[in-house]
C-alpha positions in Angstrom: 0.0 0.0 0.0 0.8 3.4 -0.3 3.8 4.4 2.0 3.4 5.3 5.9 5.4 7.4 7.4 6.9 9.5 10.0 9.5 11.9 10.4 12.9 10.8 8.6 14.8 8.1 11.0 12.0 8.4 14.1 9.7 5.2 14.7 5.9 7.2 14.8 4.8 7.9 18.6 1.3 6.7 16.9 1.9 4.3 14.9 -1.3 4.0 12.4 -2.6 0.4 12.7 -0.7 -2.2 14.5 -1.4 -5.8 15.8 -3.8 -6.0 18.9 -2.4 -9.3 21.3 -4.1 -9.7 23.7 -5.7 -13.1 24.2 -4.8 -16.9 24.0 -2.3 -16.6 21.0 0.9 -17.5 23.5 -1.4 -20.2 24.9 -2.2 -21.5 21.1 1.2 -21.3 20.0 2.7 -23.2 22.9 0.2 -25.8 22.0 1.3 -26.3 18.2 5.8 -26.4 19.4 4.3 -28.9 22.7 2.3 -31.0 19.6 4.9 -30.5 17.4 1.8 -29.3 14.7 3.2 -26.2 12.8 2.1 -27.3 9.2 -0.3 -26.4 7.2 -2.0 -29.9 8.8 -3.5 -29.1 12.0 -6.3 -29.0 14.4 -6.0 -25.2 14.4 -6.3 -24.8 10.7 -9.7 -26.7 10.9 -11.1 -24.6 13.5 -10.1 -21.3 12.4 -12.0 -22.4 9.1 -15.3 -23.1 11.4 -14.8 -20.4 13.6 -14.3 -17.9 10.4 -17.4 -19.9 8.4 -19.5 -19.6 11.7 -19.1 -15.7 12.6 -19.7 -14.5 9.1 -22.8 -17.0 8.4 -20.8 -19.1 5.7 -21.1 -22.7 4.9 -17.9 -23.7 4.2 -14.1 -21.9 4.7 -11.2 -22.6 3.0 -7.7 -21.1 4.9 -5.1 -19.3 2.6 -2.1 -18.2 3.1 -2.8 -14.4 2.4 -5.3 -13.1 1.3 -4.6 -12.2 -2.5 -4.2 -16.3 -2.6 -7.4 -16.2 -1.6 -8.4 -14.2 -4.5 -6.5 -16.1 -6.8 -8.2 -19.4 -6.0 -11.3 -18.0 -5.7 -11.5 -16.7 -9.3 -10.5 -20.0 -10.3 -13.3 -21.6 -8.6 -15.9 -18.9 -10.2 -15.5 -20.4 -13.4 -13.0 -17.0 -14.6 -10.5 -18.0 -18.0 -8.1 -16.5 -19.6 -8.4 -13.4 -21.8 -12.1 -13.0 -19.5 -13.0 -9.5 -18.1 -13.7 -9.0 -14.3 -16.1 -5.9 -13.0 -13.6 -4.6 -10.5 -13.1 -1.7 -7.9 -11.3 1.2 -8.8 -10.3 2.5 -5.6 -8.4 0.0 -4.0 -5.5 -1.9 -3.1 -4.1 -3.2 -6.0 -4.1 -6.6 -4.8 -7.7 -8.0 -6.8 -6.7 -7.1 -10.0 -3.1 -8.8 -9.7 -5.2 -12.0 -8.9 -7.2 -11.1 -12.1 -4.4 -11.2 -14.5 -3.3 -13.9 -12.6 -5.7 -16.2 -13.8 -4.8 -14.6 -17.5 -8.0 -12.3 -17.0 -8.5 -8.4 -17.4 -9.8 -6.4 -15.0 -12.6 -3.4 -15.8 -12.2 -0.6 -13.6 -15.7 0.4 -12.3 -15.4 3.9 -10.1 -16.3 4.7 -6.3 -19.2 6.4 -5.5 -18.5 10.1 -4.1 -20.5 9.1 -0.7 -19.1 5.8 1.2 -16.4 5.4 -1.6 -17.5 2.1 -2.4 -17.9 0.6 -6.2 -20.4 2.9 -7.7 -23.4 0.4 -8.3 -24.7 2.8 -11.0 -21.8 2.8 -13.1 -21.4 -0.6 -12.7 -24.7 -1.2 -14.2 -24.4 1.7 -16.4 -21.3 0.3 -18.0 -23.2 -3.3 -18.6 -26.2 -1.5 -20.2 -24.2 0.6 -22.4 -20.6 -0.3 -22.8 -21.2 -4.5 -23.2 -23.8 -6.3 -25.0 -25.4 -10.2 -25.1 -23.7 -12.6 -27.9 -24.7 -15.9 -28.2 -26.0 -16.2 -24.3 -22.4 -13.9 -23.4 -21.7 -10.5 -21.9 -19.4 -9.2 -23.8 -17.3 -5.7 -23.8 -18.0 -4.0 -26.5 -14.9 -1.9 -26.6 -12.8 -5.2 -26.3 -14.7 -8.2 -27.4 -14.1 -10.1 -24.5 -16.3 -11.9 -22.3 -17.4 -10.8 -19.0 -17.5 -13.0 -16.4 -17.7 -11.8 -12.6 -17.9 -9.0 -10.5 -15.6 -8.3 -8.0 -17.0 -5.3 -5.5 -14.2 -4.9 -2.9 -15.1 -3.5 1.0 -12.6 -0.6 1.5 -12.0 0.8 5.1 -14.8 -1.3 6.9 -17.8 -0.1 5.4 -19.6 -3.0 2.4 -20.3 -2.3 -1.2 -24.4 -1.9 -1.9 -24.6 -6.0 -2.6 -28.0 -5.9 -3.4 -28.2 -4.3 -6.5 -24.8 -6.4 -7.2 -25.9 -9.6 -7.0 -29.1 -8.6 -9.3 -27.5 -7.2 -11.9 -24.9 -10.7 -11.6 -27.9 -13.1 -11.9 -29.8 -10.9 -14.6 -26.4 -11.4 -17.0 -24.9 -14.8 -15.2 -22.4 -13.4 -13.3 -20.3 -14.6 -10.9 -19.9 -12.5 -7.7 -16.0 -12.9 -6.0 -16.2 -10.4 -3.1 -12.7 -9.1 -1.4 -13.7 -8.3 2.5 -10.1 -8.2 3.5 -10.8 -5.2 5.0 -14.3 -5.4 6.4 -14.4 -8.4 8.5 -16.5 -7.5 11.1 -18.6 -5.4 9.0 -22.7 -5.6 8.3 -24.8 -5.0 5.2 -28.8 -5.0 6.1 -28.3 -6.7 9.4 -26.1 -9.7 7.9 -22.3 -10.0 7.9 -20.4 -9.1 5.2 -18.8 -12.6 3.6 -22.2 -13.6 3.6 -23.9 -12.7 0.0 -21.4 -13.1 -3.2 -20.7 -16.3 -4.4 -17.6 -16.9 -3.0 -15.7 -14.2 -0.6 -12.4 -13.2 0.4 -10.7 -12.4 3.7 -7.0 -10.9 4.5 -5.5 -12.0 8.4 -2.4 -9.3 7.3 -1.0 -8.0 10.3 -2.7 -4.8 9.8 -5.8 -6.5 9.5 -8.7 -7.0 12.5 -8.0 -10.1 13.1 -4.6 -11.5 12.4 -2.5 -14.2 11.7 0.4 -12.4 10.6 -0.3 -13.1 7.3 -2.9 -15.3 6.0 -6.5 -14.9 4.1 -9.3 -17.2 3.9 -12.4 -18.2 1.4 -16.2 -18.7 2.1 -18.7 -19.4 0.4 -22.3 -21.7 0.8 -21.4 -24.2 -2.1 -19.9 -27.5 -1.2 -18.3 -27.7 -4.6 -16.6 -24.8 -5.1 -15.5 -25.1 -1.2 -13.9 -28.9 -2.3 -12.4 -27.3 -5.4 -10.9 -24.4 -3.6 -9.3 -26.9 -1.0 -8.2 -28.8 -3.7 -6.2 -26.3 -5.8 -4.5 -24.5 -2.5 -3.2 -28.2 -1.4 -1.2 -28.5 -4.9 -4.4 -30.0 -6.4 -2.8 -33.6 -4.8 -5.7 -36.4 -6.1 -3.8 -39.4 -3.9 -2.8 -38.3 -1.1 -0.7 -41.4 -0.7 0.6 -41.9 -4.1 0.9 -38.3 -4.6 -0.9 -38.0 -8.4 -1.9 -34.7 -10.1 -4.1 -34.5 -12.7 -3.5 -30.7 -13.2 -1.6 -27.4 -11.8 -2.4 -26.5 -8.1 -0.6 -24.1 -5.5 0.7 -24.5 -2.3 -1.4 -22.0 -0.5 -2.3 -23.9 2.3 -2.0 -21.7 6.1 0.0 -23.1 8.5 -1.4 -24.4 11.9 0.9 -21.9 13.7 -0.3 -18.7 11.9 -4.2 -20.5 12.6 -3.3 -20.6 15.7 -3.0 -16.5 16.0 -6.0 -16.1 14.1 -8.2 -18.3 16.6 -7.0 -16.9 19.6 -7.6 -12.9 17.6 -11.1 -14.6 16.6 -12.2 -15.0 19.7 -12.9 -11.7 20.5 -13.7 -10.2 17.0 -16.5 -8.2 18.4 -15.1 -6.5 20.9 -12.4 -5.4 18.3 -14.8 -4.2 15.8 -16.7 -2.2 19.0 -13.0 -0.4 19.5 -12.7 0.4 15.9 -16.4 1.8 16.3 -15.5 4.0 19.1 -12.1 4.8 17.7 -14.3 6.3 14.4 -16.8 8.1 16.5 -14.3 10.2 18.7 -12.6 11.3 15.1 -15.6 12.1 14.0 -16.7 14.3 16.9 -13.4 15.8 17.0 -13.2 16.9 13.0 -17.0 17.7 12.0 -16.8 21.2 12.3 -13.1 21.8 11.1 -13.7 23.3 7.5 -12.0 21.4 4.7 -12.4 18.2 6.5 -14.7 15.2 5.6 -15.3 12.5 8.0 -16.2 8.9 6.7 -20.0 8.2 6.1 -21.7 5.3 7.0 -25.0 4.2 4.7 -28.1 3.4 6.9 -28.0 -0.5 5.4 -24.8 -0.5 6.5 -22.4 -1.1 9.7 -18.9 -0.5 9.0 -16.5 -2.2 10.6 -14.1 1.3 10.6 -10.8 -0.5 9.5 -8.9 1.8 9.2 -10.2 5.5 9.8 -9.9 8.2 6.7 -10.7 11.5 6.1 -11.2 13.8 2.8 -8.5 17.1 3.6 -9.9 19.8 1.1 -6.8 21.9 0.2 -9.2 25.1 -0.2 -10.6 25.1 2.8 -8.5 23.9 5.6 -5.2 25.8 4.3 -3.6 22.1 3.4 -3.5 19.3 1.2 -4.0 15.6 2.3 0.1 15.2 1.9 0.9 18.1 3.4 -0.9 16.9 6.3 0.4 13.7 6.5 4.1 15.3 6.7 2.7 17.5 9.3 1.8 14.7 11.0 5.1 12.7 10.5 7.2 15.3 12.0 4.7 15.2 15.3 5.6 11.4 15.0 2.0 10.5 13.8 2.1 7.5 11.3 -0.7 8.4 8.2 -0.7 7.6 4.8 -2.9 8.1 1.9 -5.3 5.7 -0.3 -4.0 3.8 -3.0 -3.1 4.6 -6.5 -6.5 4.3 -8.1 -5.8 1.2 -10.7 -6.9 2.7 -13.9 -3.8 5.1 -13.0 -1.6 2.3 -12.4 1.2 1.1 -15.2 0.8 -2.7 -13.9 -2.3 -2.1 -15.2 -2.1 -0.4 -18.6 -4.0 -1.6 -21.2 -7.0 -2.2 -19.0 -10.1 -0.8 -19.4 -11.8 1.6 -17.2 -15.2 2.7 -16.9 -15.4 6.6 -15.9 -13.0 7.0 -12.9 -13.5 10.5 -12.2 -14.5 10.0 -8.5 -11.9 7.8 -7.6 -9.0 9.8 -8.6 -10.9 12.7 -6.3 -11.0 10.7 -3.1 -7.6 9.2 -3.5 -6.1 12.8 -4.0 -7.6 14.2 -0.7 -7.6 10.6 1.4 -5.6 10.7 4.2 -5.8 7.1 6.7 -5.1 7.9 10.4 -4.0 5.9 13.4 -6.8 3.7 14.1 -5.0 0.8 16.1 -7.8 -1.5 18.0 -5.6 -1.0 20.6 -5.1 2.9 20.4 -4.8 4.4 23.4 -7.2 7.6 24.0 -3.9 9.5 25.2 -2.8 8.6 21.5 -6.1 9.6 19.9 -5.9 12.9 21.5 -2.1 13.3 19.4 -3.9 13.0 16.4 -6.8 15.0 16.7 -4.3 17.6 18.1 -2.0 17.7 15.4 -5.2 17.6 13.4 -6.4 20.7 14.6 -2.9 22.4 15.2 -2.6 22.0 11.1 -5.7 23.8 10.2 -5.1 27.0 12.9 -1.5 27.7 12.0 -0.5 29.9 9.6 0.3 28.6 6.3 4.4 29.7 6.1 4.2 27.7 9.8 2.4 24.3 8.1 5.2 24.1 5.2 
């Protein structure tokens, strides 16, 4: 992701999202060196798939080792082939659309809507109503000539894509829907929890994740089959597990019991996380409402964000500094920030793809700025931010540069 920074040589005095241990993950770990069980074969493996399946309302759970493995597999399992076109986020981390092309597919950039900067459900179907059209039972691009195949809406920050009017337009043009949740476990869309509604759905257990297992990622989904078929292809796609046979290319992307370990015992107490990321977002919000040139993260009334990772809008205009110039401020105070990603219709990995009127994307990225929003951030560390914050927008501007 986009770099995070403090002032040159100094480690940040808030650092802007760290790991939260706190529970039973000494307690796990002991238990896999006593049991000598630190492969990927493991009782912990095995329940961090049920507990993950469980809390999210899932059928079945497939641990990855991160969570763009997760992707990868899980496009495989939807049925996506090469030279294929995937409906893909803009604004995000470049991660999905790297497991697009790595199935030989092209990804369509779809832009964020200006309110919870989420995919932008009416360009998405605007795009499919206008730019593609039905051939021979097919959706297919006009401007390319190549089939589309799946959706991909991915849940920035903690808050869910509108996956309502997703999955419709999916089923009305046989669609498959791959969601990427990485960063909205936790989160709910009309009283459900997200990793709940696409056809299959991805999860990230990075160490700057919710929950973590260092690294790690995991995919859910309700059918049996493409559960077995994701299982298979992460455990090199083995078909005798005694005489060792393959019948065709798999990947060893199997987590380790160790890492499952961390990711139970950071399971465990996933709401009480999510409740500190909540409160975390409503003191920032408080604290910034009435600061001009500052726009504090929305939340849609279908929706409950899970608050990942706390970001504000910093209109140069008004507050008297731009989004970077406020993340140096910051640094020098020793205040860890960074800003959004590179929206992907900008990125050169990624020339040559097509994009679909991402206007609204570049916007948000260009004023985005992510603050400290540690589930373990200390109100003393909270009051830093908001401080420096608020310090920025009062000084005079030959004193911000």
């Amino acid at each position: 992701m986009s770099s995070e920074r403090a002032a040159p040589g100094k480690e940040p005095e808030v650092p802007l999202c760290v790991p939260e241990i706190r529970g039973k993950e000494w307690e796990y770990l002991k238990e896999c060196l006593d049991t000598n069980s630190v492969s990927s074969v493991g009782s912990f493996v095995d329940r961090f798939e049920r507990m993950l399946a469980g809390y999210v309302g899932a059928e079945h759970a497939v641990a990855t080792v991160n969570g763009t493995a997760a992707l990868h597999i899980a496009l495989l399992v939807a049925g996506v082939e090469p030279d294929d076109e995937v409906l893909v986020s803009d604004l995000t981390f470049i991660a999905p659309a790297n497991a697009i092309r790595y199935v030989g597919a092209w990804p369509v950039f779809i832009d964020a809507e200006p309110d919870y900067w989420q995919l932008d459900v009416d360009k998405l179907a605007g795009f499919i109503a206008n730019g593609c059209r039905s051939e021979n039972g097919r959706l297919v691009n006009k401007a390319t000539g190549r089939r589309v195949t799946a959706i991909l809406p991915v849940h920035i920050l903690g808050h869910p894509c509108d996956m309502d009017p997703i999955l419709d337009i999916a089923r009305r043009h046989g669609l498959m829907v791959v969601e990427d949740a990485s960063e909205s476990l936790g989160a709910e869309y009309r009283g459900r929890k997200v990793g709940s509604q696409g056809d299959v759905v991805c999860f990230s257990f990075n160490g700057n994740k919710l929950v973590t297992c260092g690294a790690g990622g995991m995919i859910v989904t309700g059918s049996e089959r493409l559960a077995q078929r994701a299982r298979h292809l992460t455990t090199q796609a083995k078909d005798d597990p005694v005489e060792y046979t393959h019948s065709e290319i798999g990947y060893n992307y199997r987590l380790s019991n160790v890492q499952a370990a961390v990711g139970c015992a950071q399971l465990e107490d996933v709401d009480e996380r999510v409740a500190a990321k909540r409160r975390i977002a409503d003191v920032y919000r408080d604290a910034f409402s009435a600061i001009d040139g500052i726009t504090v993260m929305s939340e849609a009334a279908w929706a409950s964000s899970a608050r990942w990772m706390y970001t504000i809008l910093v209109n140069e205009r008004d507050y008297g500094l731009s989004s970077r110039g406020l993340l140096e401020w910051l640094g020098r105070k020793g205040i860890q920030a960074r800003p959004l990603w590179q929206p992907l219709h900008l990125s050169e990995a990624h020339r040559g793809a097509y994009a679909h009127e991402c206007s609204i994307s570049t916007r948000i990225q260009g004023e985005a700025l992510s603050l400290p929003s540690s589930v373990g951030l200390s109100p003393s560390g909270q009051s830093l931010v908001i401080q420096g914050v608020t310090e920025a927008a009062l000084r005079p501007a030959a004193a911000r540069g």
